[in-house]
N, C-alpha and C positions, 0 to 999 in steps of 0.2 A: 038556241043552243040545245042540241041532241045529249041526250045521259047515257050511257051505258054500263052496265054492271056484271063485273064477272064473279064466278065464283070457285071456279079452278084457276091454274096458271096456264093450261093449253086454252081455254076460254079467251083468257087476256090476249093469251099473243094471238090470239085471231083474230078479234076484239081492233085491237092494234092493226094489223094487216089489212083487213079491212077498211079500215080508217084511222090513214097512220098523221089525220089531222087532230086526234082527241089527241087530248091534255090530262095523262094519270093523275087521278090524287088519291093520297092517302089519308096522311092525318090533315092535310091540307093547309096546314100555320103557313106556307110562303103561296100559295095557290090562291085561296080564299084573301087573302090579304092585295092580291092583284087585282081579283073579281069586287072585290068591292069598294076596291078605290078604280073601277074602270080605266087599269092600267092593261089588261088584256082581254079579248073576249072570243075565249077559240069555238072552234065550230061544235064540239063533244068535248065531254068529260068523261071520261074513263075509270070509273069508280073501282079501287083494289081492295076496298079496305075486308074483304069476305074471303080474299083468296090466303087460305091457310099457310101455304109454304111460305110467302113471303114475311110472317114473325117466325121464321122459327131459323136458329144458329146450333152448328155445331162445329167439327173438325170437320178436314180435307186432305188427310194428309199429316204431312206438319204444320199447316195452316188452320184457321180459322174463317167457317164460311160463316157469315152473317145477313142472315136475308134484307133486302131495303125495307119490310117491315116493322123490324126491331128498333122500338123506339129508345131515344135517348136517359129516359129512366131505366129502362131493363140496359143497357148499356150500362149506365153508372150500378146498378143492383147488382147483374149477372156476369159483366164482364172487363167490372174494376179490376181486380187482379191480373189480367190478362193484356189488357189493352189500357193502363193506367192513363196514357198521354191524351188518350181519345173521350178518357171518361172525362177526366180533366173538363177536357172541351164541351165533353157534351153538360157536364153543371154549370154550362156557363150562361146555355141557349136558355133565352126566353126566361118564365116562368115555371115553377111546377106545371102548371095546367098544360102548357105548351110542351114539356119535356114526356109530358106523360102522352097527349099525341105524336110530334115531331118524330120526324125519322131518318136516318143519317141517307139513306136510299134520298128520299127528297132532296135532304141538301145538296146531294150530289145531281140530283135530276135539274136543280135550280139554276146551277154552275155561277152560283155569285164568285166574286174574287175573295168575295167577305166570310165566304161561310166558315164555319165555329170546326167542322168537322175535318174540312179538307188540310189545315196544314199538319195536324194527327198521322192521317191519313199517308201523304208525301212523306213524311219523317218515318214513318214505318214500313214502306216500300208496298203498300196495299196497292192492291190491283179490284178494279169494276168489272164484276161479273153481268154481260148482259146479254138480252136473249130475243129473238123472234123466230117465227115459224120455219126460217131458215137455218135455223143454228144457233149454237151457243158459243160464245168468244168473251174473253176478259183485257183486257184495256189496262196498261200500267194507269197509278194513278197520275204519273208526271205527265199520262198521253194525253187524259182525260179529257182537262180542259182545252179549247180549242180557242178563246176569246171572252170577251164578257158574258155570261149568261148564256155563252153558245159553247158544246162538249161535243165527243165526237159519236155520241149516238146516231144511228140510223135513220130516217121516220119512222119505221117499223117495230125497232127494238124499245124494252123497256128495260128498266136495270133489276135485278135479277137479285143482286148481294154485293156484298165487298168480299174481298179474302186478304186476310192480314197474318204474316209471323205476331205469336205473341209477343210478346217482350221481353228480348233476351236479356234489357237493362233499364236502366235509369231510365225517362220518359219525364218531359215536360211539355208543360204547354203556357202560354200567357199571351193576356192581350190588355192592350190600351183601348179603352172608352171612356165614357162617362158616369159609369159604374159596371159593377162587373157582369153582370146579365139583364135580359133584357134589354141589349144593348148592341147596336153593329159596330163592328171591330174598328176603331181609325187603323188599326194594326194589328196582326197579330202572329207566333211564332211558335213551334212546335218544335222539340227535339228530342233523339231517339239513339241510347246509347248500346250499342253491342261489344262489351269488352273482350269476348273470344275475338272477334274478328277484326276488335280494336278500329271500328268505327262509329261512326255520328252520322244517324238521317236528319234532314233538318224539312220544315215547310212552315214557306211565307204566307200570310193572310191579307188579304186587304190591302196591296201597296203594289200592285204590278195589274194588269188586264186579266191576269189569272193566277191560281197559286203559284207559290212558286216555289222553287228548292235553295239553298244557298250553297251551290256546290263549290266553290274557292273554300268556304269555312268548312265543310264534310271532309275534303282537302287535308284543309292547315289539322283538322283533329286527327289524324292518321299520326300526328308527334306526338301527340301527349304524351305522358307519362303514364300511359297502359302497365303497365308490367311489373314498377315500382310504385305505384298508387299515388305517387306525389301529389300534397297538395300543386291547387295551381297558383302562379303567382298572380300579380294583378296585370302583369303586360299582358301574359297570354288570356287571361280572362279579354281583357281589353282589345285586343286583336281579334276573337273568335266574332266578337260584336261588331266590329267594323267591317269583318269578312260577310257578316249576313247584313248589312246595310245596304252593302255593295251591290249585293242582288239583286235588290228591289227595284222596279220602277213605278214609283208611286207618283203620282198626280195632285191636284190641288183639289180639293172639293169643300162641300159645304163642314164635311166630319173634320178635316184636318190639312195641312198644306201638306206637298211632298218631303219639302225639309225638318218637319216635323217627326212624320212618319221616319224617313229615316236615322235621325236621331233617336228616337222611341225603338227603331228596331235594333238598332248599335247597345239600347240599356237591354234590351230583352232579351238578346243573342245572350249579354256576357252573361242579364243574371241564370238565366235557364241553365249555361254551360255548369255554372257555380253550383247549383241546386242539384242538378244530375251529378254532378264530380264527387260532391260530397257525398251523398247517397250511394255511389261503387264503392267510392274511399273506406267506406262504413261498412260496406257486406252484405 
């Protein structure tokens, strides 16, 4: 196995171009954990962890660019406020130790159906900024995934950053496991409220081939009671959940059965809706 190490970002994407068989790593928590249970053995490794640009976030606009190197700790530190749904998520991965290398860039590099970051991500209409010596182009995040473990990056390209609207509203996120971190998701669910525009981004974790969105339930919340703040009652709590259940195609595995998962996602849908509802309600 060939090493490679850059220490710019025009470096990398050459780096890359030149051998668009290396396998980047950064903090390496989902890489190294392949490598050493010989579940993969690529030709090169692509070492980022020196190339500056990628920890570093700012604006773009109205948006927020966050480079793939910003780990999950400086996420929850730096940009709870901004991106609450995602921070969420990110206290959820792993360990301390692991939040303080992990990086939402990898997760996305990873393309699990599972990962902690991606249904944040879909619920907030984020898009993957990625790049090689050819160009720069960003990818909604609904395009992203393309299959298990497989997105629509290039050989060539690396991923570059995310870019996210802050958050115009309420923001939740929850998952079922067997504790709350450290732990892959049998399920999990992300929602994203924007009261000006009086809608709800939603994203599935772990229950389909890839994430996924629950657009019937982003749908039905276009009735709420926007305008008049009304509590909700319990139907429509109860309907939002069964509308994101609906979505999901989830499978049987060793974590959980399909009929589980979507039962689990029917309580997650409502309780998220309830959580976010009351937090507008409040101001």
């Amino acid at each position: 196995m060939d090493f490679l190490s850059a220490s710019t970002w025009d470096e990398a994407l050459a780096a890359k171009a030149a051998h668009p068989e290396a396998v980047p790593i950064a903090g390496g928590t989902d890489v190294m954990v392949e490598l050493n249970f010989d579940r993969r053995r690529p030709a090169a490794l692509l070492d980022l962890t020196r190339v500056g640009e990628l920890a570093e976030w700012g604006t773009d606009g109205d948006l927020l660019r966050i480079g793939a190197g910003v780990t999950y700790r400086r996420i929850i530190d730096e940009l709870g406020g901004r991106l609450p749904g995602l921070a969420m998520a990110a206290r959820t991965v792993g360990s301390p130790q692991i939040r303080n290398r992990g990086t939402v860039g990898g997760n996305l590099g990873s393309a699990s159906p599972a990962g902690d970051a991606h249904p944040p991500l879909l619920a907030a209409g984020a898009a993957v900024e990625v790049a090689s010596v050819r160009g720069v182009r960003r990818i909604p995040a609904a395009e992203f995934f393309t299959g298990p473990k497989r997105s629509a990056l290039a050989p060539d390209e690396l991923i570059a950053a995310f870019v996210v609207p802050p958050a115009a509203g309420a923001q939740q996120f929850a998952k079922v496991g067997t504790r709350n971190a450290m732990v892959i998701a049998v399920c999990s669910f992300a929602l994203a409220l924007d009261p000006a525009r009086r809608t709800a981004g939603t994203g599935i974790g772990s229950a389909g081939p890839t994430p996924l969105r629950a657009e019937a339930a982003e749908a039905f919340a276009a009735e709420l009671p926007w305008e008049d703040r009304l509590a909700l009652d319990e139907a429509t709590v109860r309907r939002f959940g069964e509308l994101v259940a609906a979505a999901a195609r989830p499978i049987d595995d060793v974590r959980g059965s399909a009929a589980y998962r979507r039962h689990a996602l029917a309580v997650l849908g409502a309780r998220t809706l309830r959580w976010a509802w009351e937090e507008y309600r409040c101001g």
